[in-house]
C-alpha positions as CSV (number, residue, x, y, z in Angstrom):
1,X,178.5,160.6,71.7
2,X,175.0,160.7,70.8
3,X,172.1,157.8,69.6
4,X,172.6,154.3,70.8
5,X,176.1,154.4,70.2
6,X,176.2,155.7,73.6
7,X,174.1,152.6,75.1
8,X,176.3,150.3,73.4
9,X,179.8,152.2,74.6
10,X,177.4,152.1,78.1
11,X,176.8,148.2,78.3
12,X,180.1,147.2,77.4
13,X,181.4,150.0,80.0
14,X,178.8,148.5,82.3
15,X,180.3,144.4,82.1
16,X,183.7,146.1,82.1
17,X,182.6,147.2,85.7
18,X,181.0,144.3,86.7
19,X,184.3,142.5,86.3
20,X,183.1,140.5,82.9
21,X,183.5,140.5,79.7
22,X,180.0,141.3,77.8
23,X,178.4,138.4,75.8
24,X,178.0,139.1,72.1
25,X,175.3,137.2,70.0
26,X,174.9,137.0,66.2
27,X,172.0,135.7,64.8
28,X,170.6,136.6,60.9
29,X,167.5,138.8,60.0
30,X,164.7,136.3,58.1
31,X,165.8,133.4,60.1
32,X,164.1,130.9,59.9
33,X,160.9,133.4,59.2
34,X,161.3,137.1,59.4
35,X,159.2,136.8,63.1
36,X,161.3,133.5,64.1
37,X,164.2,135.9,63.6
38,X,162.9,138.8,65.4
39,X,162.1,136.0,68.4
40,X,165.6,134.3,68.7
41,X,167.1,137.8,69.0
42,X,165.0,138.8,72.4
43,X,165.4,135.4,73.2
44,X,169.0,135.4,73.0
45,X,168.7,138.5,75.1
46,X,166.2,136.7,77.9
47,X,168.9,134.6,77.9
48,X,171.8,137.0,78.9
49,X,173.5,138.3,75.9
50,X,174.3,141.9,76.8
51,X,174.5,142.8,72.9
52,X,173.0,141.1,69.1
53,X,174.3,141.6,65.8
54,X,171.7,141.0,63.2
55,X,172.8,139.9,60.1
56,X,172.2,140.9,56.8
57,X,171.5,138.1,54.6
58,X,173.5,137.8,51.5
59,X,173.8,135.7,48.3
60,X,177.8,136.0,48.8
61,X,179.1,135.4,52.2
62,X,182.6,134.7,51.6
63,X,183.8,135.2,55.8
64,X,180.5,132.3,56.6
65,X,181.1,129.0,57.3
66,X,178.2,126.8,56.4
67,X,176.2,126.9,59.3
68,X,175.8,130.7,58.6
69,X,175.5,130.3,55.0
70,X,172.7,127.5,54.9
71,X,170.7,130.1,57.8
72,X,171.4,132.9,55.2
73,X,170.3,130.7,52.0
74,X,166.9,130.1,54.2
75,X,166.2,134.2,54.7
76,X,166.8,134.8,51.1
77,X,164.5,132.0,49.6
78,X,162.2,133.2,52.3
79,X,162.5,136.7,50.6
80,X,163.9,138.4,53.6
81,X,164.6,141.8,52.6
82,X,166.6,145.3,54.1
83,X,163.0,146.2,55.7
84,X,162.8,143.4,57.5
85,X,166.1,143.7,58.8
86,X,165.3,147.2,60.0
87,X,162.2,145.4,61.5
88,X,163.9,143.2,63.5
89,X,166.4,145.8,64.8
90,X,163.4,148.1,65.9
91,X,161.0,145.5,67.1
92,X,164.0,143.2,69.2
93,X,165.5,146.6,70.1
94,X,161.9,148.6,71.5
95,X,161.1,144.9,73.5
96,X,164.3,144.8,75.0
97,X,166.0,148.4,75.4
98,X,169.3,147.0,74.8
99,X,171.8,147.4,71.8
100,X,171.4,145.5,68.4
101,X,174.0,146.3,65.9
102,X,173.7,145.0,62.1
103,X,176.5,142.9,60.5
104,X,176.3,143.5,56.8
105,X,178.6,142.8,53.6
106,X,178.9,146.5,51.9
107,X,177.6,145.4,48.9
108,X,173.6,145.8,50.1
109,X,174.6,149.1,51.9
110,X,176.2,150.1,49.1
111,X,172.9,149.3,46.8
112,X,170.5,150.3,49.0
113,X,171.9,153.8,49.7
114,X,174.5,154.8,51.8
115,X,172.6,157.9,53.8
116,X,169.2,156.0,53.7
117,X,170.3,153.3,55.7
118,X,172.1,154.8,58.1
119,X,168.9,157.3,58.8
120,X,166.8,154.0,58.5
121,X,168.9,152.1,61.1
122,X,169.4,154.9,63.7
123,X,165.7,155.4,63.1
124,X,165.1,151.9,64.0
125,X,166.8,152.0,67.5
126,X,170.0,150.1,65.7
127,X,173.6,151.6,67.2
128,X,175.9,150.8,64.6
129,X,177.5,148.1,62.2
130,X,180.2,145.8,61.6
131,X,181.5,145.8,58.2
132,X,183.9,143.0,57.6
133,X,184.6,143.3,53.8
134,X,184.3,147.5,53.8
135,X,188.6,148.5,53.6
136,X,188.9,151.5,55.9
137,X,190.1,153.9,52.9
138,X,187.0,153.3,51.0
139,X,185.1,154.1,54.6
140,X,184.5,157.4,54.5
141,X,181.3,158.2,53.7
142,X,179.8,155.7,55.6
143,X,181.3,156.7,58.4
144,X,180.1,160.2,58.2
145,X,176.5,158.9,58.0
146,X,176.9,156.9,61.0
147,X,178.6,159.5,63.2
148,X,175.7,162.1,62.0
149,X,173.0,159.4,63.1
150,X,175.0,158.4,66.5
151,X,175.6,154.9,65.1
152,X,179.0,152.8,65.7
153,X,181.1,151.7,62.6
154,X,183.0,148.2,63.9
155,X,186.0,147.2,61.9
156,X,187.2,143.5,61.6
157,X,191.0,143.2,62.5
158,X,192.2,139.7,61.7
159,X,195.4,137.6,63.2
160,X,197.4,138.6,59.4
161,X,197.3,142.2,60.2
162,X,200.1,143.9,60.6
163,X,200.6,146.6,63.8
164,X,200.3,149.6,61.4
165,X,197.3,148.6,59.5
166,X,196.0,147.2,63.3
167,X,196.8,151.0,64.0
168,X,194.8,152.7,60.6
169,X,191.7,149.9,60.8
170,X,191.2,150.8,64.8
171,X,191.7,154.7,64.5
172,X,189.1,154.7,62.1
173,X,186.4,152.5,63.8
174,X,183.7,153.4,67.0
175,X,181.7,151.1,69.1
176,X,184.5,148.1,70.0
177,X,186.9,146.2,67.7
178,X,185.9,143.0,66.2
179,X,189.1,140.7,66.3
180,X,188.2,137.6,64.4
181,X,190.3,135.2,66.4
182,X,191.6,133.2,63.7
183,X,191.9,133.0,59.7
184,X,189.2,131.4,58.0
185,X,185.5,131.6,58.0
186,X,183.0,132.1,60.8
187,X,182.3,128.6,62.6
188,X,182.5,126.8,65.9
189,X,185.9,125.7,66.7
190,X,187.5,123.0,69.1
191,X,189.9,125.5,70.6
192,X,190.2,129.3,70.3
193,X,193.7,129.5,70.5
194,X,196.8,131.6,71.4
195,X,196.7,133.5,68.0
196,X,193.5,135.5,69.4
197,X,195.4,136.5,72.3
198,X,198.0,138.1,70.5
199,X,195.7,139.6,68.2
200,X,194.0,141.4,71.3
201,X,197.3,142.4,72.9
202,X,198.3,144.0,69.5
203,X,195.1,145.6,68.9
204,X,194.9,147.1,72.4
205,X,198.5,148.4,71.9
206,X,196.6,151.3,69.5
207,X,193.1,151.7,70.5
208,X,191.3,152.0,73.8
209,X,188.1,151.1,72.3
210,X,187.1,147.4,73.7
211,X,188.5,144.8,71.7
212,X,185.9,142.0,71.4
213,X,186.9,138.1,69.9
214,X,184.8,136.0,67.8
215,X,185.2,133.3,65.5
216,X,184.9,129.7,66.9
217,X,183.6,130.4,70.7
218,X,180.9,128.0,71.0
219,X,180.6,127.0,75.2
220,X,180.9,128.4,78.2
221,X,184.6,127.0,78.9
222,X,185.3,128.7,75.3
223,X,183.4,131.8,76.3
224,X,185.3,131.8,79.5
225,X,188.8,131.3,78.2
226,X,187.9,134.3,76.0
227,X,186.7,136.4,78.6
228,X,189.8,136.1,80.5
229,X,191.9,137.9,77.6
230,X,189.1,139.9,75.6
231,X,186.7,143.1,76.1
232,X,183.7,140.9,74.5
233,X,183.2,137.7,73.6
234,X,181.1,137.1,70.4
235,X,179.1,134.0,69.4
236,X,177.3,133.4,66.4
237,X,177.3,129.8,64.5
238,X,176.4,128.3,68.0
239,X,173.4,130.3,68.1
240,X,172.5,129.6,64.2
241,X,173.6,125.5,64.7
242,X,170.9,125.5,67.9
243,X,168.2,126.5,65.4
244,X,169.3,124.7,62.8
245,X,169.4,121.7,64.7
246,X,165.8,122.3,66.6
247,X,162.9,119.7,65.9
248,X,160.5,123.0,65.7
249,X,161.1,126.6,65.7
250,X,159.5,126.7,69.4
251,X,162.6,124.0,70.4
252,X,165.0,126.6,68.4
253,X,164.0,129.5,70.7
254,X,164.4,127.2,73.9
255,X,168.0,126.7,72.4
256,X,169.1,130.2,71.7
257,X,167.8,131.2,75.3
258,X,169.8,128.0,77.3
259,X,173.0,129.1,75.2
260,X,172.9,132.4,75.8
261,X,172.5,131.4,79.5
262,X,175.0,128.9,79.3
263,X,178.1,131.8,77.5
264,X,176.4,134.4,80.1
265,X,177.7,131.8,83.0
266,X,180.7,131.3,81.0
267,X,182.4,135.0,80.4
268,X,181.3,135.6,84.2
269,X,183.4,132.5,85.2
270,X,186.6,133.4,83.0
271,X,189.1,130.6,82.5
């Protein structure tokens, strides 16, 4: 295991010792400004988050809800572009020392070059990506970029899958499994649910990689009912609404930090 894969696999091996589950933030590149962006990841960090996905900003975001998506529409009239993506990754990465994967459509991978952007990322400090819409039999060129430039490919296993193609997604992934704990976009939710608990059971039934939930945690109880079950527990529209909802982008960053410190509480607790 080489590059920051190995400091991901590491800090969720880490938590995994400590008794936890590790918390997981999402926040997008660009967001509101490409420097407010590159702030609300280390302060999501300074605020306990063990690991941040960075996302990729795109005109098409068919698994967003509309927090995401307006935060997205923002980056992209701002003109937030793949280099500053890669910025944020190496600047919130080199501040912090801790892992920062990108989550990205394939589409803009696809565009901007397969090989370049895995060279870029690795480059930049990053450790790997989740690919939500990329289908695991059209995967494998990417994933022999990543694996030559040490970064993690994550897979998205949903509640519809079915054991075998649970089996096929999870054999072909590195890093952790994202289980997106129900159907439907990305969005805060009033309860998690039982189907995410099955969906980890079945998951973990043909992988020993961690299996990490997202998809509607938005609290600590949340973050702690998911912890209970789950190898991770990932939050992202939480993060995005506290921005979006700030009076200033200094009030924003005060957000994402007393959230993050909030879930950290919360996946230490456990339900």
């Amino acid at each position: 295991m080489s590059g920051n894969i190995k400091l991901l696999s590491d800090t969720l091996a880490a938590a995994k010792a400590e008794g936890r589950s590790p918390l997981i933030a999402y926040l997008p590149a660009g967001f509101p400004t490409v420097d407010g962006g590159i702030d609300a990841v280390k302060a999501a960090f300074d605020g306990g988050a063990d690991v941040v996905e960075v996302g990729l900003p795109h005109s098409d975001p068919v698994l967003d809800g509309p927090v995401i998506q307006t935060a997205d529409d923002i980056a992209l009239r701002g003109g937030v572009k793949i280099a500053d993506v890669l910025r944020t990754v190496r600047e919130a990465h080199g501040a912090t020392g801790k892992p920062v994967l990108v989550m990205t459509y394939w589409n803009p991978i696809d565009r901007y070059g397969i090989e370049r952007f895995a060279a870029e990322l690795a480059e930049a400090g990053g450790a790997g990506c989740i690919l939500p819409d990329l289908p695991v039999e059209e995967s494998e060129v990417w994933r022999k970029a990543a694996e030559q430039h040490g970064l993690a490919t994550v897979f998205v296993v949903a509640p519809s899958s079915r054991d075998d193609r649970l089996a096929k997604i999870t054999a072909a992934g590195t890093g952790f499994v994202y289980a997106a704990s129900l159907m439907g976009v990305t969005g805060t939710r009033e309860s998690v649910g039982a189907q995410a608990q099955d969906l980890v059971r079945r998951t973990r039934a043909t992988t020993e990689l961690p299996v990490c939930v997202g998809l509607g945690v938005s609290n600590a109880d949340q973050a702690a009912e998911v912890a209970g079950f789950a190898d991770g527990v990932i939050v992202g529209s939480a993060f995005v609404k506290r921005m979006l909802d700030a009076p200033d982008a200094e009030a924003g960053l005060a957000g994402v930090r007393a959230l993050a410190g909030e879930l950290a509480e919360g996946v230490r607790r456990r339900a």
